[in-house]
Residue frames as qw, qx, qy, qz and C-alpha x, y, z in Angstrom:
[[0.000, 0.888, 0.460, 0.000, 0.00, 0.00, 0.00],
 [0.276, 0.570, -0.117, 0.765, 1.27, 3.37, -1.01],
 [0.489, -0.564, -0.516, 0.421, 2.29, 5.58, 2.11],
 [0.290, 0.184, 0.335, 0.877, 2.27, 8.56, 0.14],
 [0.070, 0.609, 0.620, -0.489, 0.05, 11.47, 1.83],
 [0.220, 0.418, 0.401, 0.785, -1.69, 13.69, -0.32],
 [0.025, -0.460, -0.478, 0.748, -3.82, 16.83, 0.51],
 [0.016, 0.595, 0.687, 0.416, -6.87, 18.60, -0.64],
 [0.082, -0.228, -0.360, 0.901, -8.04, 22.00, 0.28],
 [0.017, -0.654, -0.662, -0.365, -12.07, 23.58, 0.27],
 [0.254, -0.055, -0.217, 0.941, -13.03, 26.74, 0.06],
 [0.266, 0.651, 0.680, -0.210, -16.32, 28.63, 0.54],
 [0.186, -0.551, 0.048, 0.812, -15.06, 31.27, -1.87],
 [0.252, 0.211, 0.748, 0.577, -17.04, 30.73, -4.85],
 [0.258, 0.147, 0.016, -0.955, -18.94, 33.94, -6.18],
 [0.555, 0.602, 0.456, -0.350, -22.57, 33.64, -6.85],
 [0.104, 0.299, -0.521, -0.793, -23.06, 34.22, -10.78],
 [0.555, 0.304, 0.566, -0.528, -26.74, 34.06, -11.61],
 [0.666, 0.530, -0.295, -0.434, -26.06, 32.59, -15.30],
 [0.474, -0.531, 0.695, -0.101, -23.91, 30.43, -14.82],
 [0.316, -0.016, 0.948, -0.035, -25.93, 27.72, -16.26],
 [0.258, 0.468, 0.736, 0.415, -28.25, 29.05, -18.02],
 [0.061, 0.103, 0.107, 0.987, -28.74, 32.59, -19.59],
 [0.403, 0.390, 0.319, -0.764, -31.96, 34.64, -19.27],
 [0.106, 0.076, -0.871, -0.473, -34.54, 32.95, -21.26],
 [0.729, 0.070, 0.314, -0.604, -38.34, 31.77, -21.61],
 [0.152, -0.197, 0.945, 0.213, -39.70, 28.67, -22.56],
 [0.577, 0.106, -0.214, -0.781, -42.84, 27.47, -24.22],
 [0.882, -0.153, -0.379, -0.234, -44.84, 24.42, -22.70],
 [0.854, -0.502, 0.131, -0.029, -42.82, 22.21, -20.82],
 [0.788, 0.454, -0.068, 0.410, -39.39, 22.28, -22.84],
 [0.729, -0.359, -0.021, 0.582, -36.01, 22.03, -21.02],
 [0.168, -0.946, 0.079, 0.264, -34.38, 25.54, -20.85],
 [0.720, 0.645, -0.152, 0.207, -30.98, 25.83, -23.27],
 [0.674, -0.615, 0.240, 0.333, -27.84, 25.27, -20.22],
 [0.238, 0.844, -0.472, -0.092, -24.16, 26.88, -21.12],
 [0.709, 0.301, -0.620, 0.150, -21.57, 24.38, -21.68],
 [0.031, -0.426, 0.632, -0.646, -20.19, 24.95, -17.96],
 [0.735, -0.054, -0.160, -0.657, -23.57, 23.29, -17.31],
 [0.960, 0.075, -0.138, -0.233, -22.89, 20.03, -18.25],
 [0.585, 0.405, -0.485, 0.508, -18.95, 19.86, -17.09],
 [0.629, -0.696, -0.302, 0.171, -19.25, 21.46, -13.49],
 [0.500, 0.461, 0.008, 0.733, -17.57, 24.14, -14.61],
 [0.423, -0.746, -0.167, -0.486, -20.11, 26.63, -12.75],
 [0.753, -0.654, 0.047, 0.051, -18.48, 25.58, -9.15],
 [0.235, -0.684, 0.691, 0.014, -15.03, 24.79, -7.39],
 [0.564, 0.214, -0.777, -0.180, -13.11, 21.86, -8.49],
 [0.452, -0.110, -0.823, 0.327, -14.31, 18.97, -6.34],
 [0.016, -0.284, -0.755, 0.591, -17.10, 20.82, -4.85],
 [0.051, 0.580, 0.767, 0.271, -20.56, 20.34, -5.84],
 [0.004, 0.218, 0.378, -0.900, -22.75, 23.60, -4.80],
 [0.227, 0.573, 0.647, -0.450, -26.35, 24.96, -5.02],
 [0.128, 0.269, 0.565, 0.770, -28.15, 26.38, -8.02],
 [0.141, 0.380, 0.218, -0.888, -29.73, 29.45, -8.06],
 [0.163, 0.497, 0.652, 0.548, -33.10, 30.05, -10.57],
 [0.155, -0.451, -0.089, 0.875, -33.65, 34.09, -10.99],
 [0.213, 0.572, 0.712, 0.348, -36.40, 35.95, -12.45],
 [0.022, 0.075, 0.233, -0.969, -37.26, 39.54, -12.59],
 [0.575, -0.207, -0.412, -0.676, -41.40, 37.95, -12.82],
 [0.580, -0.223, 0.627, -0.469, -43.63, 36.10, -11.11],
 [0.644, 0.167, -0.595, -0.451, -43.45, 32.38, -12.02],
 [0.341, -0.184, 0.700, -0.600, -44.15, 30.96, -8.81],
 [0.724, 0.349, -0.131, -0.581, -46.78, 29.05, -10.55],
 [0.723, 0.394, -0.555, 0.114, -44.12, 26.66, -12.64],
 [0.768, -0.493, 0.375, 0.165, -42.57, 23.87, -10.74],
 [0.487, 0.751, -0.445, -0.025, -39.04, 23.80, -12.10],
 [0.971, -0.117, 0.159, 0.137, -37.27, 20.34, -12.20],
 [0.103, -0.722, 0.683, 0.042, -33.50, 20.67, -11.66],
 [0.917, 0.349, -0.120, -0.154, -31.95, 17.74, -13.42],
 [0.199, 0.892, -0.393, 0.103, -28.35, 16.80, -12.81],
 [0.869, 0.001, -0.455, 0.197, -25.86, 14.55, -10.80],
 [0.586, -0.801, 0.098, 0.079, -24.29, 14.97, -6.93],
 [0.123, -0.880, 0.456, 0.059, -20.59, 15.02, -6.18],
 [0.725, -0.228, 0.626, -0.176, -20.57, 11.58, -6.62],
 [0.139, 0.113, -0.789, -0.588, -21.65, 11.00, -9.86],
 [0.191, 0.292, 0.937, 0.032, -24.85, 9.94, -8.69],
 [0.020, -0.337, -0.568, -0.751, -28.12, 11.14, -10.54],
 [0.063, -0.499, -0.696, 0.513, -30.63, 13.19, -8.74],
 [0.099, -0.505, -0.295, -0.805, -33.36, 15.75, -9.76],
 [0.150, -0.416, -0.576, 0.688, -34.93, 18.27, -7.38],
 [0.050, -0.666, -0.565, -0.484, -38.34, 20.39, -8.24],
 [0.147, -0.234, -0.182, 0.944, -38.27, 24.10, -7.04],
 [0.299, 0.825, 0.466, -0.111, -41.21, 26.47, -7.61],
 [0.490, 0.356, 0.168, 0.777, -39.97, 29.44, -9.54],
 [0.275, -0.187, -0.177, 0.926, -38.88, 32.99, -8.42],
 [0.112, -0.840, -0.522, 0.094, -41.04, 35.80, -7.46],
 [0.183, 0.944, -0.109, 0.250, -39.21, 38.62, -8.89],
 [0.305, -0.735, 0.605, -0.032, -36.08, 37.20, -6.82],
 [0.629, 0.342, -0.698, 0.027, -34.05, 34.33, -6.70],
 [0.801, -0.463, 0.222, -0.308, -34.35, 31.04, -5.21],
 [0.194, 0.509, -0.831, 0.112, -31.71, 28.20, -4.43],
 [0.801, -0.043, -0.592, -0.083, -31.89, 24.31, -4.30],
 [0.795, -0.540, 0.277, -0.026, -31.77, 22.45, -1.16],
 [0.968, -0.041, 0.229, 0.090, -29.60, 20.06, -3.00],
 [0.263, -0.807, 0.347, 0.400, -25.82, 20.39, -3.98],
 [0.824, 0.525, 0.193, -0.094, -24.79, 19.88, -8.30],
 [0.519, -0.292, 0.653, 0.467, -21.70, 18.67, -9.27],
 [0.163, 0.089, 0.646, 0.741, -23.65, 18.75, -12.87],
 [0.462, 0.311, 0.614, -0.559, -26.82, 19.76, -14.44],
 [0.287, 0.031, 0.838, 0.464, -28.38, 18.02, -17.48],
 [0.071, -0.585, -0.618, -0.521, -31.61, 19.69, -17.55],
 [0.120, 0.301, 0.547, -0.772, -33.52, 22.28, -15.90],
 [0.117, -0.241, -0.640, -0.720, -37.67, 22.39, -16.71],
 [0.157, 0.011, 0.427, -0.891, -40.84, 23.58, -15.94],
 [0.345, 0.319, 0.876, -0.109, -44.07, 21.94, -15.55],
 [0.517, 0.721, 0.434, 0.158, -45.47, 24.29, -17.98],
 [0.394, 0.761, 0.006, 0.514, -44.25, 27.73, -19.98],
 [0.298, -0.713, -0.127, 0.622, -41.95, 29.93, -18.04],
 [0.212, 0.829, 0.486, 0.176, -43.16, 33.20, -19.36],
 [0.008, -0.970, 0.240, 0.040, -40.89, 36.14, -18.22],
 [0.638, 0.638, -0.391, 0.184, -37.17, 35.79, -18.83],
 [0.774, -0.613, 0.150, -0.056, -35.43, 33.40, -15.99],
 [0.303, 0.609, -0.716, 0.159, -31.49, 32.32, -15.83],
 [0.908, -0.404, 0.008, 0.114, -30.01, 29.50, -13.54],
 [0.339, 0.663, -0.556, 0.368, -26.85, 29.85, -11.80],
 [0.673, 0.072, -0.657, 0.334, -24.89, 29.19, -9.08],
 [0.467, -0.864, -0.119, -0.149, -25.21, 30.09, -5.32],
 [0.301, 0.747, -0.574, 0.150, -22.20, 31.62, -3.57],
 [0.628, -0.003, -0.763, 0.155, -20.00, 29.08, -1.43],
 [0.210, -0.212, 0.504, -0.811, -21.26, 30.72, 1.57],
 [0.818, -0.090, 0.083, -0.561, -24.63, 28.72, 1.36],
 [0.862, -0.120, 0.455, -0.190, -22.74, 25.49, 1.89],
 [0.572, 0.377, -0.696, -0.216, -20.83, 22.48, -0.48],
 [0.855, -0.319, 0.397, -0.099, -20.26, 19.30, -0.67],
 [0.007, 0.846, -0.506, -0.171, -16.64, 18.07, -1.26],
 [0.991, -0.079, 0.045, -0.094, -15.23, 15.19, -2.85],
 [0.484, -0.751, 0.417, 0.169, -11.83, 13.90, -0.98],
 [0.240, 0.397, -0.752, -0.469, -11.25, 11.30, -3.41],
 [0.771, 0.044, 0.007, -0.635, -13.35, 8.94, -4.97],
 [0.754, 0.146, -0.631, 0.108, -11.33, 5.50, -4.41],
 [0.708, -0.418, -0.266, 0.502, -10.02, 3.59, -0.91],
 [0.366, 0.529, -0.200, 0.739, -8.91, 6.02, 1.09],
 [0.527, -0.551, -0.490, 0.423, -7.55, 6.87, 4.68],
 [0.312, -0.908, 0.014, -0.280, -8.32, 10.39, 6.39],
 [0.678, 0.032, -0.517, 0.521, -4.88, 10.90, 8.12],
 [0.164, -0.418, -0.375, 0.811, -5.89, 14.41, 9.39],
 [0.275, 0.659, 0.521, 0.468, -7.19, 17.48, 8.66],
 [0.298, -0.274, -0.275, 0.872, -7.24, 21.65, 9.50],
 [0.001, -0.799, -0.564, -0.208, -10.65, 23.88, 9.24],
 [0.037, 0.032, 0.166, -0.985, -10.64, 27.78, 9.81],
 [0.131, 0.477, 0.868, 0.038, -14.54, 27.75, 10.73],
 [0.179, 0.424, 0.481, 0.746, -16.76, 29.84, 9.19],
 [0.182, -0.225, 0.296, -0.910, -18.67, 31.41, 12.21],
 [0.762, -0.015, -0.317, -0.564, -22.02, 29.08, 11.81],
 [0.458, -0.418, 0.758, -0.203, -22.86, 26.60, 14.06],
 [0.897, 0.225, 0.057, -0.375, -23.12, 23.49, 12.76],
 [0.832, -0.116, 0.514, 0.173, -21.66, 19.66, 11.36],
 [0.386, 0.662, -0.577, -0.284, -18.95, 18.98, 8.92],
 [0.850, -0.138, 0.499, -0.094, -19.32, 15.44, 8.15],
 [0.070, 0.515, -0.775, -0.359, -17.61, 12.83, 6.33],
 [0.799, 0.241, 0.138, -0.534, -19.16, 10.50, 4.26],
 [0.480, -0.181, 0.797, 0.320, -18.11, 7.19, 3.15],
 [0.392, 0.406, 0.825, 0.029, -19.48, 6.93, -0.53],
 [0.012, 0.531, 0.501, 0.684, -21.42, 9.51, -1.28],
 [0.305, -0.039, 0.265, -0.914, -23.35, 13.02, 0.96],
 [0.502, -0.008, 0.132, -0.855, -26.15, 11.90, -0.04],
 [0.871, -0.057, -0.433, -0.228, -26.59, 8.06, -0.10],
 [0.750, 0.227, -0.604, 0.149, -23.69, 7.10, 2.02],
 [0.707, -0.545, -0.411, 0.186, -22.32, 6.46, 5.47],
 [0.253, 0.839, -0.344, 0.338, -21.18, 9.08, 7.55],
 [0.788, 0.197, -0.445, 0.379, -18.41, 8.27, 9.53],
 [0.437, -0.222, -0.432, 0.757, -17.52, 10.77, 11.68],
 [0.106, 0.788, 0.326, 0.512, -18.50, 14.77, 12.21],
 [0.431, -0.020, -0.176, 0.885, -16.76, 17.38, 13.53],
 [0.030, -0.897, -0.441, -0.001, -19.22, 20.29, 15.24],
 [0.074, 0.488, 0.036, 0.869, -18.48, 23.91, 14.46],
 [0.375, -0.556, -0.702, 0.240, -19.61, 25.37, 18.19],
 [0.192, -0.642, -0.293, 0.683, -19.11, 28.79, 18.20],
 [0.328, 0.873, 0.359, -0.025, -20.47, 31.66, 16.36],
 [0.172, -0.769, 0.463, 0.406, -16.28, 33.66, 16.48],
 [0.797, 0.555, -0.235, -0.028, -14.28, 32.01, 13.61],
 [0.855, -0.385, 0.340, 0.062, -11.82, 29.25, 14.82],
 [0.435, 0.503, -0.735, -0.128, -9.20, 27.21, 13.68],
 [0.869, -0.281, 0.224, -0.341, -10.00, 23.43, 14.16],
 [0.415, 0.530, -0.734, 0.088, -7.04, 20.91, 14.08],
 [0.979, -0.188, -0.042, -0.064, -8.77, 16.80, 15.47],
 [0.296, -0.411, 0.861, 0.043, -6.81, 14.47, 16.51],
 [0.902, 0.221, -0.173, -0.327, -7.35, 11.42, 14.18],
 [0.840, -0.345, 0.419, -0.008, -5.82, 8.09, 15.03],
 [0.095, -0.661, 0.649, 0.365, -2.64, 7.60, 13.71],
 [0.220, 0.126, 0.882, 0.398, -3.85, 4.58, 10.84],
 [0.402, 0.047, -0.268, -0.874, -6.70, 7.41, 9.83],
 [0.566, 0.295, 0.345, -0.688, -10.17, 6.92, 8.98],
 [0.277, -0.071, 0.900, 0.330, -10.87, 4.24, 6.72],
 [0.676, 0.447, -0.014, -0.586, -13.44, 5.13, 3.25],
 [0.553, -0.082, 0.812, 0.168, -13.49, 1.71, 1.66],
 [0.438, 0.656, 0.614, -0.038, -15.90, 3.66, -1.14],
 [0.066, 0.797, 0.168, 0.577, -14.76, 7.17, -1.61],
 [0.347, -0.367, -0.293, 0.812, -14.01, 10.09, 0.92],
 [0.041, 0.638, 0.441, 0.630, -16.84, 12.83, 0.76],
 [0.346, -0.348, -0.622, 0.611, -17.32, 15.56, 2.77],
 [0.036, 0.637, 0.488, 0.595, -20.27, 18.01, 3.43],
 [0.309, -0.118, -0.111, 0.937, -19.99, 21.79, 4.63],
 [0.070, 0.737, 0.672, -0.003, -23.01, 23.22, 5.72],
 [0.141, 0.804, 0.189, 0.546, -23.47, 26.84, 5.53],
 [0.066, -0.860, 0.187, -0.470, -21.46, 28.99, 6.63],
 [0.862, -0.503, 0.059, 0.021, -19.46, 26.43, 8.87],
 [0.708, -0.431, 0.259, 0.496, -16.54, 26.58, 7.34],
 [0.143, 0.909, -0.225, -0.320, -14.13, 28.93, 5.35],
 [0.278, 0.730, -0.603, -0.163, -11.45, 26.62, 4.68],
 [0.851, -0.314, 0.412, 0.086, -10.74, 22.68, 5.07],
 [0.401, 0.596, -0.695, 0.016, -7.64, 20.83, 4.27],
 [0.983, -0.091, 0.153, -0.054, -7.66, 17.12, 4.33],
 [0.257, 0.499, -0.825, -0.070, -4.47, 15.17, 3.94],
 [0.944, 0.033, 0.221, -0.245, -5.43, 11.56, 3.07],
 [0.342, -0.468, 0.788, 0.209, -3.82, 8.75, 1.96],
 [0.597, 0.476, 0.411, -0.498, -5.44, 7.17, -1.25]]
């Protein structure tokens, strides 16, 4: 087994950019909206960290459910159904690594984009997607209370493993102790960063 550590670093520093994915535009009936290349690559985001999509309108289409199409950090396939903006802009629960389609259950009628939210509302991060041991790691937290977990697999199907609370509301520096033969992902190493919990992580794995 290689003993060769490697390291990986996430930031929450990704601007918003409310095209991103898909320019101002209407649609007629139910037909899938016209996405920018970046779209389908995962350009739109940091490398190795999925993040939230934004759908902006200067109308009311609150009306239209809009079906987000796309795939998690993982690779795995998932679609998520948003009403549409009220003269503002709303953001997915869920975090897109791609997206393959975005549509509405029937015309959207004033001119809507899709983009990206910034990394302040949160990622999810992928450590590396083969075996691989957690040997450590070093967070500067973002101020927000809340879990940073690790996920064997996959955020959203898979096992987490551990989690590390964010407890205070000042901005920290967080530096575990992790047992000296690491954390064992037998699937993958994923790891997911609610809002505003954290500013910076660095993982150093083995993998």
């Amino acid at each position: 087994m290689s003993s060769d550590i490697k390291s990986k670093t996430f930031k929450n520093d990704l601007s918003a950019a409310t095209a991103a994915i898909a320019a101002l535009q209407t649609t007629s009936g139910t037909a899938a909206m016209t996405l920018t290349a970046a779209a389908g690559t995962g350009a739109f985001h940091s490398t190795d960290q999925a993040a939230k999509v934004t759908l902006t309108s200067g109308g009311n289409i609150s009306a239209v459910t809009i079906t987000i199409t796309g795939t998690d950090i993982a690779g795995n396939a998932q679609t998520e159904d948003i009403a549409g903006p009220n003269a503002n802009t709303v953001t997915s629960t869920k975090f897109y690594d791609t997206v393959t389609s975005v549509a509405g259950d029937g015309s959207i009628g004033t001119n809507t984009s899709v983009g990206v939210a910034a990394g302040t509302a949160g990622g999810q991060g992928k450590i590396n997607s083969e075996r691989t041991r957690l040997k450590g790691l070093h967070a500067t937290t973002g101020g927000t209370v809340g879990d940073m977990t690790f996920y064997n697999t996959s955020p959203v199907s898979g096992t987490s493993l551990f989690s590390l609370t964010v407890a205070t509301t000042t901005k920290d520096y967080i530096d575990p102790y992790i047992p000296d033969d690491g954390v064992l992902f037998d699937a993958g190493a994923y790891v997911d960063l609610p809002a505003g919990t954290t500013a910076s992580l660095t993982v150093f794995y083995d993998g």
